[in-house]
N, C-alpha and C positions, 0 to 999 in steps of 0.2 A: 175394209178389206177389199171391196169392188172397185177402188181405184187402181190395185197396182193389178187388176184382173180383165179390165177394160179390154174388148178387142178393137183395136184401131182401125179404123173407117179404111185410112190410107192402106194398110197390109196389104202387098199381093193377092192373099189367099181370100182376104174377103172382098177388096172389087173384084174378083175373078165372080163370083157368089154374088155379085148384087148391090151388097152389103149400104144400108145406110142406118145412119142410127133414126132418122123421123120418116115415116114411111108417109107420111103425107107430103112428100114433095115426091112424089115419084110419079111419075109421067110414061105407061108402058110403053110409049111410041119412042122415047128418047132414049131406051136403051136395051141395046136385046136379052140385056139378064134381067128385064124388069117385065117381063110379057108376062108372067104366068101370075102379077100381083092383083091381085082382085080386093076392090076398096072395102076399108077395112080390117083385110090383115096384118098383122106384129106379131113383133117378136112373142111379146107376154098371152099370144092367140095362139100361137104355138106347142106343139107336142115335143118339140127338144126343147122349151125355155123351162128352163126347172127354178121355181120362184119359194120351191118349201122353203131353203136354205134362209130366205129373205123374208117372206110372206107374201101373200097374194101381192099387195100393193105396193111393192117392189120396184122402184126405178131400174133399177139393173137385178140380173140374175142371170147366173148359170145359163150357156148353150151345151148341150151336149156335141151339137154337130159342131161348134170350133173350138174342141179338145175341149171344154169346160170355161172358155173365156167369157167373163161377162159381158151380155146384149141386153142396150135400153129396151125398156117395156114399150116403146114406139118404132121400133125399129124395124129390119125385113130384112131377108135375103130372098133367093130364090131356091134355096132349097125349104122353103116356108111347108112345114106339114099340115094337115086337115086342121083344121079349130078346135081348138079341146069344146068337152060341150059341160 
């Protein structure tokens, strides 16, 4: 089911947002939707990544904030929320 739900790197809407699917290649100096990423946050670190549907350990899962499209569990944007705890 998370294959045809994938959101696509390349999409407008998500390089507008940051978007990558491995948040360890992110460099906040190379890119000004990448300032606010602080090491070690992802997607699956996230308060819109919703992983019940999947289970915690979850490669991909539900964002909320792009319409419900699925984000890898290594992933980032810049609208990245506080760290679940």
């Amino acid at each position: 089911q998370a294959a045809g739900n994938k959101l696509d790197p390349n999409d407008s809407y998500a390089k507008s947002m940051g978007f990558v699917t491995d948040a360890s290649v992110i460099d906040p100096k190379a890119n000004r939707n990448w300032r606010k990423f602080k090491t070690g946050s992802a997607c699956s670190k996230c308060q819109l990544w919703d992983g019940s549907e999947t289970g915690s350990k979850a490669e991909y899962a539900a964002c909320s904030f792009f319409g419900d499209q699925w984000t890898p569990r290594g992933g980032w944007c810049k609208n990245f929320k506080v760290v679940k705890s």
